[in-house]
DSSP file (Angstrom, degrees, kcal/mol; ACC not computed):
  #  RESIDUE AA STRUCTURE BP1 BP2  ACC     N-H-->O    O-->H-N    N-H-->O    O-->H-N    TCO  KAPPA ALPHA  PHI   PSI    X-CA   Y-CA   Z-CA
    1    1 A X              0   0    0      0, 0.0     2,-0.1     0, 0.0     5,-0.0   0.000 360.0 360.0 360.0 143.1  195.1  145.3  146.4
    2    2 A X    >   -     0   0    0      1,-0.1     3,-0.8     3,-0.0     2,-0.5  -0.153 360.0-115.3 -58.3 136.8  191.5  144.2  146.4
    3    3 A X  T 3  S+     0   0    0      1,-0.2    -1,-0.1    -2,-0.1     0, 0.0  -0.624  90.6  18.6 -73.6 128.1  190.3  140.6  146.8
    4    4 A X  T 3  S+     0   0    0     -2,-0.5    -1,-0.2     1,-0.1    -2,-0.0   0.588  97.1  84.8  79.9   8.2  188.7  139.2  144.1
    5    5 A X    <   +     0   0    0     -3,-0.8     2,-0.2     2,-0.1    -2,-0.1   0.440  60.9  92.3-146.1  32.9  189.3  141.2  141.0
    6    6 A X  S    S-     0   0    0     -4,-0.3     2,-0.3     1,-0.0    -2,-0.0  -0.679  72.7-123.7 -89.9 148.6  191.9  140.3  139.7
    7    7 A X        -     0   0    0     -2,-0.2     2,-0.4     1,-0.1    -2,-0.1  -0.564  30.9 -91.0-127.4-140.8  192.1  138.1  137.5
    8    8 A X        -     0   0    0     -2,-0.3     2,-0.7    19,-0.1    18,-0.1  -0.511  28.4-159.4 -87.0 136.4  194.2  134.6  137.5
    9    9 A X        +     0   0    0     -2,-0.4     2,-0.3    16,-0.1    18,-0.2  -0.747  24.1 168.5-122.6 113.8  197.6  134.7  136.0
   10   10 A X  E     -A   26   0A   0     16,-1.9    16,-1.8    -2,-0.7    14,-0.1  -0.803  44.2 -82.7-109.2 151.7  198.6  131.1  135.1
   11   11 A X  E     -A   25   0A   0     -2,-0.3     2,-0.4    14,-0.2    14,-0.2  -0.356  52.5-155.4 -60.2 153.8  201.6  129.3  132.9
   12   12 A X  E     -A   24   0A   0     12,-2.5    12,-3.0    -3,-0.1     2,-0.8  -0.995  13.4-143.1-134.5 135.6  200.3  129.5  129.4
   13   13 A X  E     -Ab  23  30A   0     16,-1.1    18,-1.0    -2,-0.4     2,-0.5  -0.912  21.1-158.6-117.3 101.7  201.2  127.2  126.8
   14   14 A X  E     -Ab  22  31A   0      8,-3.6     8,-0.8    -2,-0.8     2,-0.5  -0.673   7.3-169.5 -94.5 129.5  201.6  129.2  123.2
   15   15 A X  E     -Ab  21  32A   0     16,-7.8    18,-0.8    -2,-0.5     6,-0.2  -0.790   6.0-155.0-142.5 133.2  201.4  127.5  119.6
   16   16 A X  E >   - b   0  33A   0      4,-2.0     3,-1.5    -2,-0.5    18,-0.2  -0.210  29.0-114.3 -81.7 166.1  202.2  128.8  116.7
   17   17 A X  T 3  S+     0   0    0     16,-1.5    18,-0.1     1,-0.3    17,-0.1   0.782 119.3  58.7 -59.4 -39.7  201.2  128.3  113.0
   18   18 A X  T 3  S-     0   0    0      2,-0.1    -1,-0.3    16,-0.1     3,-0.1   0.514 120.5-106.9-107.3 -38.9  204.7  127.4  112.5
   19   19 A X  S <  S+     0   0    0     -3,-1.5     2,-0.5     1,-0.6    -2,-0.1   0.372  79.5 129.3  96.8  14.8  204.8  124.1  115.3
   20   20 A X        -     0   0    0     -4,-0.1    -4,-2.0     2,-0.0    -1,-0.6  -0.832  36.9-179.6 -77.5 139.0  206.9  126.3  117.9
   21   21 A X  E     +A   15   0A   0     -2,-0.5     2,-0.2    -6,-0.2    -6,-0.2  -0.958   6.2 176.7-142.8 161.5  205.3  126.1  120.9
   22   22 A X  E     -A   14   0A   0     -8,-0.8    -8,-3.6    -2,-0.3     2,-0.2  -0.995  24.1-125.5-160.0 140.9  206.1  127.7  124.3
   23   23 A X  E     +A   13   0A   0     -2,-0.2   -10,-0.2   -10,-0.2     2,-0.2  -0.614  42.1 134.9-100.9 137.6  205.1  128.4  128.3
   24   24 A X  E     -A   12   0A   0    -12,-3.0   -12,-2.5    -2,-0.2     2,-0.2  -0.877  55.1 -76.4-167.7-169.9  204.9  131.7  129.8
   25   25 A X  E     +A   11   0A   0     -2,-0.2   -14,-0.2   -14,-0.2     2,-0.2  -0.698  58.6 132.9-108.9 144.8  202.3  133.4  132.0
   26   26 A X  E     -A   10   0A   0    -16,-1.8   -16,-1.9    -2,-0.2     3,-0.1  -0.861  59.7 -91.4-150.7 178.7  199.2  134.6  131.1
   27   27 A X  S    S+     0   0    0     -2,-0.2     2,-0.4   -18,-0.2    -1,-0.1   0.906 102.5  61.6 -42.6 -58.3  195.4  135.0  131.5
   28   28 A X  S    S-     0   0    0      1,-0.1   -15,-0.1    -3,-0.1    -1,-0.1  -0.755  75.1-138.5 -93.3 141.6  194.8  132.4  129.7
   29   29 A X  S    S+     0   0    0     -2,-0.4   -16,-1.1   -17,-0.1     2,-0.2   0.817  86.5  11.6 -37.7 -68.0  195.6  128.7  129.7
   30   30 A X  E     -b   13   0A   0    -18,-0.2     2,-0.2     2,-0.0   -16,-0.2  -0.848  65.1-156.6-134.0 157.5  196.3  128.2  126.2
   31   31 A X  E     -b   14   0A   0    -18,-1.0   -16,-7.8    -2,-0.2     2,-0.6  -0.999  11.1-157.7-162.1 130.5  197.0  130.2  123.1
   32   32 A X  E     +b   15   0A   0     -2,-0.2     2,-0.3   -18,-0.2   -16,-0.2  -0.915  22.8 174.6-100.6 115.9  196.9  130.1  119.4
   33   33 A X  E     -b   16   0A   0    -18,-0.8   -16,-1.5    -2,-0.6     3,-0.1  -0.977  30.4-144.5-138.6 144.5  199.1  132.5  117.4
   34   34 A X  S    S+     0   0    0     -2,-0.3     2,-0.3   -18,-0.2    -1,-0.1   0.752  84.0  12.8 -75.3 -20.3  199.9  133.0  113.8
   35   35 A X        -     0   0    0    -18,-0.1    -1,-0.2   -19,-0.1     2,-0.1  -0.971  65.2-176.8-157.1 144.6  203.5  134.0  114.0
   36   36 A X    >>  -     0   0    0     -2,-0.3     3,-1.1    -3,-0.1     4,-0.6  -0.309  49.9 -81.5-115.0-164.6  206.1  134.0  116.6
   37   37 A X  T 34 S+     0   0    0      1,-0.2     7,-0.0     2,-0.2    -2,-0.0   0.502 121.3  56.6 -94.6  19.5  209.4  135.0  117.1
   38   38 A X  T 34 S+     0   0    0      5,-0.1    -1,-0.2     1,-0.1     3,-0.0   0.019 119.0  28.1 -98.1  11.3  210.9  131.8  115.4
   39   39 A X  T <4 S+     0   0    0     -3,-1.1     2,-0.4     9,-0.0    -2,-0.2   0.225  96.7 117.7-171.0  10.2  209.1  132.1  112.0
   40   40 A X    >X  -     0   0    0     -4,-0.6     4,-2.3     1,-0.1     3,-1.0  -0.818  63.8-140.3 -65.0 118.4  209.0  136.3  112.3
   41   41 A X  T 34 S+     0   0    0     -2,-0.4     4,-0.4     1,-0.2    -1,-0.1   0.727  99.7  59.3 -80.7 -21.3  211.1  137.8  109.5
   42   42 A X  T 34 S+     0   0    0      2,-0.1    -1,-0.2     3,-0.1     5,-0.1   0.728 112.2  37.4 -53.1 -23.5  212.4  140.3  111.7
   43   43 A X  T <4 S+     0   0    0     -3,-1.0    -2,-0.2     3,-0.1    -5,-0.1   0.755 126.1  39.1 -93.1 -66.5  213.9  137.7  114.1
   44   44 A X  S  < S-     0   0    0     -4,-2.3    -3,-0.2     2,-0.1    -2,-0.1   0.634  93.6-136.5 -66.5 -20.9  214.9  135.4  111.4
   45   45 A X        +     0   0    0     -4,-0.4     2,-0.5    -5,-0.4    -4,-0.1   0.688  62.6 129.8  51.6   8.6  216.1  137.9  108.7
   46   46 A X        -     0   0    0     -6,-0.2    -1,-0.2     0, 0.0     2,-0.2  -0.918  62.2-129.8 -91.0 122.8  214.2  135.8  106.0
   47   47 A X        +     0   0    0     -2,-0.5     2,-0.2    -3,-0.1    -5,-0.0  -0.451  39.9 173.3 -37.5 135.1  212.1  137.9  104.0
   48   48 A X        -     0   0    0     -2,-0.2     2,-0.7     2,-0.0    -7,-0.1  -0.874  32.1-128.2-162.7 138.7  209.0  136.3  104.1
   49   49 A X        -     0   0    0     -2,-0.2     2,-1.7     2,-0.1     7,-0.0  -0.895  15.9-150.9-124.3  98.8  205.2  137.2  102.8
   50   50 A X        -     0   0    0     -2,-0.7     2,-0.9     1,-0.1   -15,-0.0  -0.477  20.6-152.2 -45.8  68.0  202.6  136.8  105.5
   51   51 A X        -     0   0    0     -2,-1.7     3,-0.3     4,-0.0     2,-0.2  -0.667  14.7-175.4 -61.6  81.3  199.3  135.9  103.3
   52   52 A X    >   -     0   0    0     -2,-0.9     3,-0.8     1,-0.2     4,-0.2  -0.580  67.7 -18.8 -60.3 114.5  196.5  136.8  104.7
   53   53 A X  T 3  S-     0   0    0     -2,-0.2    -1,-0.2     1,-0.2    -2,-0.0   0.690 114.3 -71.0  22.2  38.0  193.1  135.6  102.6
   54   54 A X  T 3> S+     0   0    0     -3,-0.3     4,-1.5     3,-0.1    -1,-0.2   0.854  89.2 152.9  55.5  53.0  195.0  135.1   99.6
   55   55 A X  H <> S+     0   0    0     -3,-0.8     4,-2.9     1,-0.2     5,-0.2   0.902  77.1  52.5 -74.0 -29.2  195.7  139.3   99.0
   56   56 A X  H  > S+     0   0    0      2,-0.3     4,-1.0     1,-0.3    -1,-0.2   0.932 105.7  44.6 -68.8 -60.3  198.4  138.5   97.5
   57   57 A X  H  4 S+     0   0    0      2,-0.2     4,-0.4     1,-0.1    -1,-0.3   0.704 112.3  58.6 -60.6 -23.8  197.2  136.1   95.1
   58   58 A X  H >X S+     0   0    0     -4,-1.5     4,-2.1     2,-0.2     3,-1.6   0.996 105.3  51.3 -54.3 -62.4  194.3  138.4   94.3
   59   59 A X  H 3X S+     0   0    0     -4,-2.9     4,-0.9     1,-0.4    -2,-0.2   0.452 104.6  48.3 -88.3  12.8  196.3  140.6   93.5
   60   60 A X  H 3X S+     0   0    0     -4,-1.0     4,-0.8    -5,-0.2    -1,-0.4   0.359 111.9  55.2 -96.3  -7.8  198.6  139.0   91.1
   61   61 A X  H <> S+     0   0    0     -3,-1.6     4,-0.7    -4,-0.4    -2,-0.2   0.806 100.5  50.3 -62.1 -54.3  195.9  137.8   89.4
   62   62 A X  H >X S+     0   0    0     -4,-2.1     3,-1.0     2,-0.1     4,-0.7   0.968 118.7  41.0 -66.9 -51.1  194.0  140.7   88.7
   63   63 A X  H >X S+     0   0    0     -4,-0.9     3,-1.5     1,-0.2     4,-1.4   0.949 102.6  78.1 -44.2 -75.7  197.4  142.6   87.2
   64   64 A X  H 3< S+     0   0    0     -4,-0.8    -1,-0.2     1,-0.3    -2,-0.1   0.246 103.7  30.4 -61.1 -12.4  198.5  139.2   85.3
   65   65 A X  H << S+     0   0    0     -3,-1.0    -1,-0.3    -4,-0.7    -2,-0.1   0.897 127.5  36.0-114.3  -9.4  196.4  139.4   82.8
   66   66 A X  H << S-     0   0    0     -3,-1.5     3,-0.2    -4,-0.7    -2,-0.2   0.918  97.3-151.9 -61.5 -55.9  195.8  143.6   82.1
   67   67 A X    ><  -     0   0    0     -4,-1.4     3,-1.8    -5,-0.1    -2,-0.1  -0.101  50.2 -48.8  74.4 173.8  200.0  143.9   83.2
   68   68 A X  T >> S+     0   0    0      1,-0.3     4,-0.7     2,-0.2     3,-0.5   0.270 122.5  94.9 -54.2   0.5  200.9  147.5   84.8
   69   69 A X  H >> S+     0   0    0      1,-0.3     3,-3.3    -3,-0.2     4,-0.8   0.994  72.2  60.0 -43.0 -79.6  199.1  149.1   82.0
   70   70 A X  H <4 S+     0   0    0     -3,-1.8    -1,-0.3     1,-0.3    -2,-0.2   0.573  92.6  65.6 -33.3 -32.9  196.0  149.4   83.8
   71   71 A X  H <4 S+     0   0    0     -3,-0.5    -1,-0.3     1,-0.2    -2,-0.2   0.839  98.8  53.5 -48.9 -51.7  197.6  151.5   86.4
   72   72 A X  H X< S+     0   0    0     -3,-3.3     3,-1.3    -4,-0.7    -2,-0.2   0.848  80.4 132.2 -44.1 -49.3  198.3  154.4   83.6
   73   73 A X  T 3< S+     0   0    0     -4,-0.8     3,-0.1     1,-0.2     0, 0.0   0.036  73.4   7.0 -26.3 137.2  194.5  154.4   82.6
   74   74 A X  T 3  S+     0   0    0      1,-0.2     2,-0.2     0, 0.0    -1,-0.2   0.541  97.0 126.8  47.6  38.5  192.8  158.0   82.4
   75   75 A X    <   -     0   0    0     -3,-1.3     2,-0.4     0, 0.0    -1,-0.2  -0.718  61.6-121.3 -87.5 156.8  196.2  159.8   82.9
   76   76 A X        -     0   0    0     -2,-0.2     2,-0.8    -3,-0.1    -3,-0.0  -0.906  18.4-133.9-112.5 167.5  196.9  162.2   80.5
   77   77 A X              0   0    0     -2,-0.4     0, 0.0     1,-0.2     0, 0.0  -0.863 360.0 360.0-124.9 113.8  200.0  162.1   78.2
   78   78 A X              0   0    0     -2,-0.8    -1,-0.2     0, 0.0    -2,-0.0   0.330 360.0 360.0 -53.7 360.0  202.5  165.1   77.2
C-alpha cells in the first residue's frame, strides 16, 4: 500500500436520537445518527413511524378535513 493516502481509521463514538450511544471504528471521531439498531423497528419488532418534517402530520391534516372523498374527485361513476 501507498504511504500517505489513506486515510485514519480511529474508535468512533456513535449517538443516536434515541440516547444509545456506542464505539466502533471509523473515519471519523464522532457520529450523530437518527436511528440505530436499538430504537430500529426491524430489530425491535415495534412498529414505529419515523417522522421526518412532520409528513405525516401534513398529511393527516390535509385529508382530516376533505376525508377520503377527495381522493375519488374527477373519476367517473358507472
Amino acid at each position: 500500500m501507498k504511504e500517505g493516502i489513506h486515510p485514519n481509521y480511529v474508535e468512533t463514538n456513535v449517538h443516536c436520537g434515541c440516547g444509545n450511544t456506542f464505539t466502533t471504528r471509523s473515519t471519523r471521531p464522532e457520529l450523530k445518527v437518527d436511528i440505530c439498531s436499538a430504537c430500529h423497528p426491524f430489530f425491535t419488532g415495534k412498529l414505529k413511524f419515523i417522522d421526518t418534517a412532520g409528513r405525516i402530520e401534513k398529511f393527516k391534516n390535509k385529508f382530516s378535513k376533505a376525508g377520503y372523498a377527495s381522493l375519488t374527485k374527477g373519476k367517473k361513476k358507472k
